[in-house]
N, C-alpha and C positions, 0 to 999 in steps of 0.2 A: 275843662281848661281850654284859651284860647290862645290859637296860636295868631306866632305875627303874622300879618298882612301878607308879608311877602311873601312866603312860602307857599301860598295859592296864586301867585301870580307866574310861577315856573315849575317843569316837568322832567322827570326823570332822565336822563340822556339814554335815549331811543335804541345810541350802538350798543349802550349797555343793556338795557333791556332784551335787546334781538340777543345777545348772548349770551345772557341769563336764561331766555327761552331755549336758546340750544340745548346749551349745557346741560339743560332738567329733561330735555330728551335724549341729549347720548349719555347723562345718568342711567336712564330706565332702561337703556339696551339698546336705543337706536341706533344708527349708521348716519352720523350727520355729517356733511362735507361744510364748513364751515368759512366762509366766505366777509364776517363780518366785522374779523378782527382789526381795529389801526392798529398793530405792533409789528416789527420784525420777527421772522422765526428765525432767526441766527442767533445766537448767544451770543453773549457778552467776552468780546475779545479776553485771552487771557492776560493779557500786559494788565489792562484795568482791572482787573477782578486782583491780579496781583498785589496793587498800588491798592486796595482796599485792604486785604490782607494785611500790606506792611503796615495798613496804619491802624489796624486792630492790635497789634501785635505792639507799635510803639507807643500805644494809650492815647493815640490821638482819639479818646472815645469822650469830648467835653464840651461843653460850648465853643461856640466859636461866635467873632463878629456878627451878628443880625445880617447883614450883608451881604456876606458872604470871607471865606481867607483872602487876605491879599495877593498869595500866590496865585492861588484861584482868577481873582479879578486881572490879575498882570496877565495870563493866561487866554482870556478873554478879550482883553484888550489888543491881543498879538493877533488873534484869529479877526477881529474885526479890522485890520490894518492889513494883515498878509490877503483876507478870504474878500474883502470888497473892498478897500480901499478908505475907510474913514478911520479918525483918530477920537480916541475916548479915551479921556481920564479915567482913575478908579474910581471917581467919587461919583461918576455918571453908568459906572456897573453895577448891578446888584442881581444877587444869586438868590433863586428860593426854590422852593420844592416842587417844579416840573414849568411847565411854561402855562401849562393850565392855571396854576399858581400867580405867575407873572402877569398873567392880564387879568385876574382876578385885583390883585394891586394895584395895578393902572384902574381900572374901575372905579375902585374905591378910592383912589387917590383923585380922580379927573370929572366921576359923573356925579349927578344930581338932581334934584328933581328939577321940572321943566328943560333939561337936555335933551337933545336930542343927540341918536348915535348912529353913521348910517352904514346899513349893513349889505354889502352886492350880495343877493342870492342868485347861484348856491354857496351853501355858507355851513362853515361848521356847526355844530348843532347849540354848541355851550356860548356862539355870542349872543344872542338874544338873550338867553336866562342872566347871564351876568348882566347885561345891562338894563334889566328888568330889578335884578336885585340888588342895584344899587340905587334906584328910583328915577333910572330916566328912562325914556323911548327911541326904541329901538325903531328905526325906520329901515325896510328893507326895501332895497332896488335890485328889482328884476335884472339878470344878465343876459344874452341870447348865447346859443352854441354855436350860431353862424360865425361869431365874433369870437370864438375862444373862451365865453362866461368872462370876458374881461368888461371890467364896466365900464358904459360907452360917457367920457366926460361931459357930452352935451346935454345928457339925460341926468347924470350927477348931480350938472349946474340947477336945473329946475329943482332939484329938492333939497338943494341948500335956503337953508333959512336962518335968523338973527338966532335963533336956539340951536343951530347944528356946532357940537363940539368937538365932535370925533367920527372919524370915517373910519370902520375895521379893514385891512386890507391881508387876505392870505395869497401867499403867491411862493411858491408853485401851493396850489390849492389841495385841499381836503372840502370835499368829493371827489372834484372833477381832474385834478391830475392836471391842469392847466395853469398856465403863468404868464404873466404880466410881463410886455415888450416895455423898452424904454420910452419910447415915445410915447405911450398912454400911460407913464407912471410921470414924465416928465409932466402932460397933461394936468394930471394930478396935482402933482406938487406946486401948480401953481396957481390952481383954485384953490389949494389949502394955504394961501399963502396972499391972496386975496378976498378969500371970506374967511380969514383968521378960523380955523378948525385944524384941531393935530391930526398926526395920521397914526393911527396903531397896525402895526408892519409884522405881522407873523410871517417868521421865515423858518420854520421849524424845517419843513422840510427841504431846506437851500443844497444840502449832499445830494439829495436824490435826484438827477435830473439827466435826460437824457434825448440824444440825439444831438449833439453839440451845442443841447441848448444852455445859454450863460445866464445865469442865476443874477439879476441886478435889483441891489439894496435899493427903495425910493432914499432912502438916509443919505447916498452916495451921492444924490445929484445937487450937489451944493448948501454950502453954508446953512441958507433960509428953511432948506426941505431937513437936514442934517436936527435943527432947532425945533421944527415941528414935530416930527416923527418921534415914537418909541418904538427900538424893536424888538423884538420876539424871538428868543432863539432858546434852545438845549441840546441836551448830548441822548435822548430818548431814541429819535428816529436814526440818526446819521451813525450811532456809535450801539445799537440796542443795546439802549440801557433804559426799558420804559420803566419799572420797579426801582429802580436807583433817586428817583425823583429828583433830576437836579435840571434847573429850568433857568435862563437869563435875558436881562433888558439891558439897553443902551441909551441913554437918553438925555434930554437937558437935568441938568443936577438939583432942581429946585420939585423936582417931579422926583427923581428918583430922593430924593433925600425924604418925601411925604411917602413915599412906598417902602422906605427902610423904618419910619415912624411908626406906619400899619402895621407891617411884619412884626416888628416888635412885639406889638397886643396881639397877634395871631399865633403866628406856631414859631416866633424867635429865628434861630438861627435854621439853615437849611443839615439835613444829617452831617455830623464833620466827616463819619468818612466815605458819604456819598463826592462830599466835594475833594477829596483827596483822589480818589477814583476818577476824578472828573479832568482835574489837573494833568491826568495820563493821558485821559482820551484826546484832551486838545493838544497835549506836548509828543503824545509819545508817537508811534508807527500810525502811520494813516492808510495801508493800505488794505485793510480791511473794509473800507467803506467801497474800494473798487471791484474788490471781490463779492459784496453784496448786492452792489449795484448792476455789478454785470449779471448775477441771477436773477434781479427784479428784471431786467430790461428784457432775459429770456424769456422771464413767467407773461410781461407785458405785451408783448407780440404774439406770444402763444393764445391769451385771452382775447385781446383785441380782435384781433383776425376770427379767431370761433365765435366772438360774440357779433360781430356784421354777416355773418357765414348765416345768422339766423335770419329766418325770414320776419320781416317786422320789427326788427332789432338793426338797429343805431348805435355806433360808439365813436364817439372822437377819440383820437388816439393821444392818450395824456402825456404831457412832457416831463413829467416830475411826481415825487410822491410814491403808490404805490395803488391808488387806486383806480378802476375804470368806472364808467359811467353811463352807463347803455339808457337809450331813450326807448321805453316798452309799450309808449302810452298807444300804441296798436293795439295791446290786448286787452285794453279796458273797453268791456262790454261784450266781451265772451265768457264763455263758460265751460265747466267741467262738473260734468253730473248736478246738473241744477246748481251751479255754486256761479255767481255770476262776478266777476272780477271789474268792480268799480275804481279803483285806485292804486298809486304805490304800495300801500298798507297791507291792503288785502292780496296782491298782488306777493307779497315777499312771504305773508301768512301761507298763502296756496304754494310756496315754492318750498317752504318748510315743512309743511305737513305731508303733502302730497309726493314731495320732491326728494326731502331732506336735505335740504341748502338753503343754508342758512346766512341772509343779507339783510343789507339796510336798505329801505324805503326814502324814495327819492323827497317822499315829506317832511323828514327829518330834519332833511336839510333847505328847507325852501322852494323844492320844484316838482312838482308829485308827479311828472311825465318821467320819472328815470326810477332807475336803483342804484346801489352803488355796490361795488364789487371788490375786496381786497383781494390780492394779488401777492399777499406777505404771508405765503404759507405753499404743500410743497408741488411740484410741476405734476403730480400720480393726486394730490388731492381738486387740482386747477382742473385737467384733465375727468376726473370723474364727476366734477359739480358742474360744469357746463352740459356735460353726456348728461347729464338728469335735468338739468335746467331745457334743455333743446326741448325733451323727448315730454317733459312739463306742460312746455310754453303750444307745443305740437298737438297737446289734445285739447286746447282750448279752441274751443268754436266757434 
């Protein structure tokens, strides 16, 4: 039997990989400090988990809208008016099952073949494959850490072309824990707006940010950028709810109304009473998200600092997110007992076997000078997987 085409043109995602790897070691009895997860380790507020309950209990268990509920989308529309300042109809919302979902839609809805999509690396792992599997080309541009991984627009503008359709933009970022100033998104918005290209705007993790930094929509800086843009959002990271699966867009209505046509022939409506859970998280008490964030921000200073305290180790200190970023490409070309350390790969292999700390590989994500390190797990497990990562990284030669 042959399979389609496509399916050799993309690979398994790497975080899930590295954690599947764990997991079948502290199956066997290992002691693995596990460093590779994106989720929050807090649970799921009980207010939501509540507002699930009632709606098990009142038979909200049926279809619902493709779209999403209109409660839902009123919902959604409050938080895109109070949290950045722009106005969206419901017929410009649309809910589906995670946000991984949601630019999976936009995909499908926008690329094609001869497209092109441009991606600043470093970069999550799943835009490339998506825009592989919907038969366009993926164009990646290098970012520098001097600059924050923000992509420099002069360097942008060279690689737009009569085929570039879409620029992926994450901010505050997954890997690197960095985000986008207004004035390079302004930049932005108005090369997207002179070489006609949209911008797809992941803001998943817009809660998470710290040090007074202000979280700015490109969608907020006017009308033109507003029309271009889709953006990216859920209740996954800000509200942990990564299992609950409820992911959202904002956008021109002509796009979202092709991504309510797909979802349809795809998996239909989003769970109803994920979305009824979901209508609490954005309506109900929000201070759970400060209570979280003030434990990332402690974990984040705790690691950061251990991780430059290393010799030959690099970390920008991230403003958002949850993850750090350390630059390790000093230890490529040493060794431990004839095992010679050529890359990030090999590199996070030798820290899991050797170490048992278990990461992702700065390859994953477009820059094989790094690893990346969650920070969403507890301060006794941050604490023991650095003390094994130093005492690792220390007997390479």
């Amino acid at each position: 039997m042959r399979l389609a085409d496509r399916t050799k043109a993309i690979k398994p995602s790497p975080t899930l990989a590295m954690n599947a790897k764990a997991k079948a070691l502290k199956d066997a009895g290992e002691d693995i400090t596990n460093f590779g997860v994106g989720e929050p380790d807090f649970d799921t507020p009980n207010n939501i988990k509540e507002a699930a309950i009632r709606a098990i209990r009142d038979g909200f268990t049926k279809y619902t809208a493709v779209d999403g509920i209109d409660e839902l989308k009123a919902a959604i529309a409050d938080k895109f008016r109070n949290d950045n300042g722009i106005d969206y109809t419901r017929d410009e919302i649309m809910v589906s099952c995670g946000a991984k979902h949601s630019l999976y839609n936009i995909a499908e809805a926008l690329f094609g073949p001869g497209d092109e999509v441009i991606i600043p690396a470093p970069y999550w792992v799943t835009y490339p494959d998506q825009v592989l599997l919907n038969d366009a080309m993926p164009v990646v541009v290098e970012t520098d850490e001097k600059n924050s991984f923000m992509i420099d627009p002069g360097l942008l503008r060279k690689k737009l072309t009569a085929r570039t359709k879409a620029l992926i933009l994450n901010s505050p970022s997954n890997p690197t824990g960095l985000a986008y100033d207004r004035e390079t998104l302004m930049s932005i918005a108005e090369l997207a707006e002179e070489h006609d290209f949209y911008i797809i705007s992941d803001e998943i993790y817009e809660k998470l940010v710290y040090d007074g930094f202000r979280h700015i929509s490109i969608a907020s800086l006017g009308e033109e950028a507003k029309q271009r843009t889709i953006v990216v959002n859920g209740l996954s990271k800000s509200h942990a709810m990564t299992g609950w699966r409820i992911g959202f867009t904002a956008g021109p209505r002509d796009i979202t109304k092709a991504m309510t046509n797909i979802q349809s022939q795809s998996t239909s409506n989003p769970t109803s009473i994920s979305q009824k859970a979901a209508v609490e998280a954005l309506r109900g008490p929000q201070e759970f998200i400060g209570t979280m964030l003030a434990e990332f921000d402690r974990r984040r200073t705790y690691m950061v600092d251990r991780l430059n305290w290393i010799d030959g180790v690099t970390c920008k200190t991230p403003v958002g997110a949850f993850y750090a970023f350390p630059n390790v490409s000093s230890y490529f070309g040493r060794a431990y007992k004839g095992r010679v350390i050529g890359n990030s790969l090999e590199l996070s292999t030798y820290l899991l076997e050797e170490a048992k700390v278990a990461l992702v590989p700065g390859s994953a994500f477009g820059d094989d000078k790094y690893i990346r390190l969650s920070y969403a797990t507890s301060m006794e497990s941050i604490t023991r997987g650095l003390d094994r990562i130093e005492e690792a990284l220390g007997n390479l030669k």
